[in-house]
C-alpha positions as CSV (number, residue, x, y, z in Angstrom):
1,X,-95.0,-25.2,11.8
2,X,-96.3,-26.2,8.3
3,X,-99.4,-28.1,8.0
4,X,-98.1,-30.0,5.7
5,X,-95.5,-32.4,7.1
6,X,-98.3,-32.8,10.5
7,X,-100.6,-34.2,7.5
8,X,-98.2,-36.7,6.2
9,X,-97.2,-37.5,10.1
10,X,-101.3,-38.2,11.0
11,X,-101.9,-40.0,7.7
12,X,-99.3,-42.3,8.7
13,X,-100.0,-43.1,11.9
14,X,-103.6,-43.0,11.1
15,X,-102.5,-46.2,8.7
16,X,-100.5,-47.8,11.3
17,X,-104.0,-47.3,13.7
18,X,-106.3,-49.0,11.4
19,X,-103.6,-52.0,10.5
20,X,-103.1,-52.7,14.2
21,X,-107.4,-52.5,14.2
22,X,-107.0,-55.4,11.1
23,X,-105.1,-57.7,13.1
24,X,-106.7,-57.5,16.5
25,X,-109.8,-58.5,14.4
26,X,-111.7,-55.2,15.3
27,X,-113.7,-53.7,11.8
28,X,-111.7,-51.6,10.6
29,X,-114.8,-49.3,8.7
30,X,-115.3,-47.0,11.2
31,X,-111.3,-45.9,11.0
32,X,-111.3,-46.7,7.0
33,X,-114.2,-44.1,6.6
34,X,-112.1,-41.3,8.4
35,X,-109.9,-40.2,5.6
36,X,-109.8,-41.6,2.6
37,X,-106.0,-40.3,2.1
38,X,-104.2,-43.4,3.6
39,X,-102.7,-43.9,0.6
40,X,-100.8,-41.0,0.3
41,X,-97.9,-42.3,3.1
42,X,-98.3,-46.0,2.1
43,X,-94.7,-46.2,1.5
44,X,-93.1,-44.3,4.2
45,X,-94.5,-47.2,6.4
46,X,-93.2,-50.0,4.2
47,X,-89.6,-48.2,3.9
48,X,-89.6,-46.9,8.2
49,X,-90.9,-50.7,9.1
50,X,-92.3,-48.9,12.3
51,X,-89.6,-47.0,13.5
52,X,-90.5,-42.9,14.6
53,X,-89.6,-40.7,11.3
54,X,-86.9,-38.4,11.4
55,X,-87.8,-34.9,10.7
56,X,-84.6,-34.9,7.9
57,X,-86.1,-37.7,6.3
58,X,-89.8,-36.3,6.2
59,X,-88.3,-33.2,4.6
60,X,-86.5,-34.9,1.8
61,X,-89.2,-37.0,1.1
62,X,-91.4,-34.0,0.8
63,X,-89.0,-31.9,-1.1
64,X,-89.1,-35.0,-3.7
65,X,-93.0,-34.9,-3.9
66,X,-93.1,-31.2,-4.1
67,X,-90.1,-31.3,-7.0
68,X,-91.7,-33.9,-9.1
69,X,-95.1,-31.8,-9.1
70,X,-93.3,-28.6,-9.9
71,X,-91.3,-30.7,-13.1
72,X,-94.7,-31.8,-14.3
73,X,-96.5,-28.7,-14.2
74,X,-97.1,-27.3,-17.0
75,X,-97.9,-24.0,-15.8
76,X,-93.9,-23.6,-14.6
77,X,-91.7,-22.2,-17.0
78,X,-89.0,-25.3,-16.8
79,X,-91.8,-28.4,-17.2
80,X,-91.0,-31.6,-18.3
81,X,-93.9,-34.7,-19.5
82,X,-93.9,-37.7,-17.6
83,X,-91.5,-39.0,-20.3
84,X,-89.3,-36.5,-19.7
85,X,-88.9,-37.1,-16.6
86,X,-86.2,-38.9,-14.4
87,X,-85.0,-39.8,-11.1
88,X,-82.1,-37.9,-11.8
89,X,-83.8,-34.7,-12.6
90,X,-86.0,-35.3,-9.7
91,X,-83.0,-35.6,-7.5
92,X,-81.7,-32.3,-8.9
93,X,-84.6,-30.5,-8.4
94,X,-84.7,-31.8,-4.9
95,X,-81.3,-31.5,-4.1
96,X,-81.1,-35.1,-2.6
97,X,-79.0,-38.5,-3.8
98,X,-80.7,-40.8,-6.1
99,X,-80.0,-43.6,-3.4
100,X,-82.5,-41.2,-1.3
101,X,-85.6,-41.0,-3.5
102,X,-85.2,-44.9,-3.9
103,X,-85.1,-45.7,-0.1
104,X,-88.8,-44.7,-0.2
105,X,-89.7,-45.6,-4.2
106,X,-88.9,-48.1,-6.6
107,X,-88.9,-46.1,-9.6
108,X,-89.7,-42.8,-11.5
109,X,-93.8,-44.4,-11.9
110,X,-93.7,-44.5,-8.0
111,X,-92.6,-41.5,-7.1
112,X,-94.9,-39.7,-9.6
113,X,-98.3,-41.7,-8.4
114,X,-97.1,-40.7,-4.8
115,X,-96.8,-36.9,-5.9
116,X,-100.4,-37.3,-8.0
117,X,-101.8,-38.7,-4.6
118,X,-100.9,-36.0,-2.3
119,X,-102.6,-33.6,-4.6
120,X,-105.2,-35.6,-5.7
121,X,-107.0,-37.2,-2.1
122,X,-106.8,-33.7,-0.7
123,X,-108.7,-32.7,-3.7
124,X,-111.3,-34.9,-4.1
125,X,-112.1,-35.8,-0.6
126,X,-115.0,-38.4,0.2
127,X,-117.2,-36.9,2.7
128,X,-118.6,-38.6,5.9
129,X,-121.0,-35.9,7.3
130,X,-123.5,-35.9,4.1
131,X,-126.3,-38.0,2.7
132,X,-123.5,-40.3,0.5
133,X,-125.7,-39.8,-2.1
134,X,-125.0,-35.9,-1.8
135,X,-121.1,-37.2,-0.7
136,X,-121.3,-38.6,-4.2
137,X,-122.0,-36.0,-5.9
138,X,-119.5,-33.5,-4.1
139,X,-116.8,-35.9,-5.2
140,X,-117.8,-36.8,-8.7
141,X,-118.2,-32.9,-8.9
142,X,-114.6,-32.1,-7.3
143,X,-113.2,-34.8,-9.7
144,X,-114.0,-33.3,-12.8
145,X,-112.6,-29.9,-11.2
146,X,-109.3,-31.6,-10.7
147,X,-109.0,-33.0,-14.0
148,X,-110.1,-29.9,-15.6
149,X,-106.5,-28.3,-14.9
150,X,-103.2,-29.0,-15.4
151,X,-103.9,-32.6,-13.0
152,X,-106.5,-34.1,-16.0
153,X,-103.7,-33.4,-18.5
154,X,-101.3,-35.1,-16.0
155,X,-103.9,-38.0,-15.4
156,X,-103.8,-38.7,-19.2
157,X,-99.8,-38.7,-19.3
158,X,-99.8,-41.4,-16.8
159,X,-102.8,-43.4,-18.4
160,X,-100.8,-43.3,-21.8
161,X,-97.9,-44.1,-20.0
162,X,-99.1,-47.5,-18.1
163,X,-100.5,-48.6,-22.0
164,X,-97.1,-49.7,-22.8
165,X,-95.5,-50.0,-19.5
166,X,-96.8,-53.1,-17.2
167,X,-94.8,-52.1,-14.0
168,X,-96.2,-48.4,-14.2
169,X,-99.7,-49.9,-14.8
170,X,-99.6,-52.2,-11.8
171,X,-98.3,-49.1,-9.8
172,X,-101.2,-47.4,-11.1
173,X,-103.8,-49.7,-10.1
174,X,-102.0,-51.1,-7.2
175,X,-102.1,-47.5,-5.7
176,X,-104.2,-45.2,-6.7
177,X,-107.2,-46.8,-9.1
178,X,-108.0,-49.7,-6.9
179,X,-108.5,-47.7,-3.2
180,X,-110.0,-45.2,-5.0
181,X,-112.5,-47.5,-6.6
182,X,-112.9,-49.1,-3.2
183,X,-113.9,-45.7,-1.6
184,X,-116.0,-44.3,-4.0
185,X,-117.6,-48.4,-4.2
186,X,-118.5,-48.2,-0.2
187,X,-119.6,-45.3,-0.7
188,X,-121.9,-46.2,-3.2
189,X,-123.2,-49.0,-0.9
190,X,-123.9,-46.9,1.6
191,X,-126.5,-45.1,-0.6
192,X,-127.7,-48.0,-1.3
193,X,-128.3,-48.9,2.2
194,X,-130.0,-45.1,2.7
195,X,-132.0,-46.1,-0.1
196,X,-131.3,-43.6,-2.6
197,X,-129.9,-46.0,-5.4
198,X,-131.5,-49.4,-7.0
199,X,-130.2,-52.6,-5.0
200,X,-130.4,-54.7,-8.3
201,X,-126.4,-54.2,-9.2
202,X,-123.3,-53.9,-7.7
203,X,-121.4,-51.2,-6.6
204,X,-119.1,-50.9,-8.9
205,X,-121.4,-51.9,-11.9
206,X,-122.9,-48.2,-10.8
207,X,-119.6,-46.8,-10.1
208,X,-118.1,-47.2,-13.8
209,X,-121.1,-45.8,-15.1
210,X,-121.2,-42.7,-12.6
211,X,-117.9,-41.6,-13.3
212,X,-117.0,-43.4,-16.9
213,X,-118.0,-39.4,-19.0
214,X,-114.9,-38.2,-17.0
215,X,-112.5,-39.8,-18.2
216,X,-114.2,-40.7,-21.8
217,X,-114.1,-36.3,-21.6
218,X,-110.4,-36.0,-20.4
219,X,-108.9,-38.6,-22.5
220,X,-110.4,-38.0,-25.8
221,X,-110.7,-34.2,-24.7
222,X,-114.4,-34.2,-26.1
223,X,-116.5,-31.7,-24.1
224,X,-116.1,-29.8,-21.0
225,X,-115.6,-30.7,-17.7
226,X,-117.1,-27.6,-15.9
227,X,-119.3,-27.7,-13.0
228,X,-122.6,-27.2,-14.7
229,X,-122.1,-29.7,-17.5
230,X,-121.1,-32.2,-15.1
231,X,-123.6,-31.8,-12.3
232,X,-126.3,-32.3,-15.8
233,X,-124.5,-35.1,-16.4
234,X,-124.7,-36.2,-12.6
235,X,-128.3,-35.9,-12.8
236,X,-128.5,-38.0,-16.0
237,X,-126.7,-40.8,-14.4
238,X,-128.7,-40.5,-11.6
239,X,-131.9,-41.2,-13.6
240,X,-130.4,-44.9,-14.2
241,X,-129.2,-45.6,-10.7
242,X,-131.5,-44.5,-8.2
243,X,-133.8,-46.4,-6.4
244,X,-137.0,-47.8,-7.6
């Protein structure tokens, strides 16, 4: 059996675990902190409205993420931009309907933050069994390895794509920049609380400065985003934030 579709099936019931944790009032931290990748099936549970998943379904959904990736890869010999792209040729690619890919999306911005999200989380994931400020590190370390490759260049697509597009920026932030800023914020708190960063501003006051090169670096494509430069520029950061 794949490990893939038993990913999608625990991250989804994993998000149905911590909602039912919401409403019976219990915190929900201790089942928030355990992957950080409940975003990746957020829309299978909105679409399925609790009902078990068919195995068909899961496979077309995941034919349609693993499609849309291989159309935006550059690396592959028949890759489109994100402008280029469309449901149909996603549908194509997939071999499923059009009605199909919009049972679980809304439109072509969807689908492609869903696709960036599977990839990305498993990517950059936030650790649980380090010192967070060592946990921050990792993954301020693992981001800039993402977005190194072919990812970065697709990052910047989709940032240049929400500047003229308010629906695709709203998806954007909606889904992926917001929990992700949430994340990386508690975890920021939590070094804060171990006493490894200043307590005089907030979370994601420090955040925006922590990870702000990256993406100065992969949009204007001014410097390098290899390990060594970046753990330097870790360390620099660090001077300004920790504790005193």
């Amino acid at each position: 059996m794949s490990w893939i579709p038993v990913l999608s099936m625990t991250l989804l019931c994993w998000r149905s675990t911590r909602r039912r944790c919401s409403c019976e009032g219990a915190s929900p931290h201790a089942v928030d902190r355990i992957p950080s990748q409940v975003d990746v099936s957020y829309r299978i549970e909105h679409v399925q409205r609790g009902r078990p998943m068919a195995i068909r379904s899961e496979q077309s959904r995941r034919a349609i993420l693993q499609s849309t990736m291989k159309l935006l890869d550059e690396r592959q010999p028949e890759s489109v931009s994100i402008q280029q792209l469309s449901i149909e040729r996603i549908a194509r690619e997939a071999g499923v309907s059009k009605t199909t890919i919009y049972r679980w999306w809304p439109n072509k911005a969807a689908v492609i933050i869903d696709t960036f999200l599977e990839n990305h989380i498993l990517a950059t994931p936030v650790r649980e069994d380090l010192p967070a400020i060592d946990a921050l590190r990792e993954h301020f370390l693992s981001l800039a390895t993402v977005y190194a490759g072919f990812e970065g260049r697709l990052m910047a697509q989709l940032l240049a794509e929400c500047q003229y597009d308010p629906a695709t920026l709203e998806e954007f932030k909606k889904h992926f920049w917001r929990p992700r800023r949430k994340v990386v914020s508690e975890l920021i708190e939590r070094a804060i609380e171990e006493g490894s960063i200043r307590t005089d501003r907030r979370a994601d006051e420090i955040a925006e400065r922590i990870y702000a090169p990256i993406y100065f670096r992969l949009l204007f494509q001014e410097g390098a985003l290899d390990a060594d430069t970046m753990r330097d520029g870790f360390g620099l950061a660090l001077e300004g934030i920790a504790a005193r």
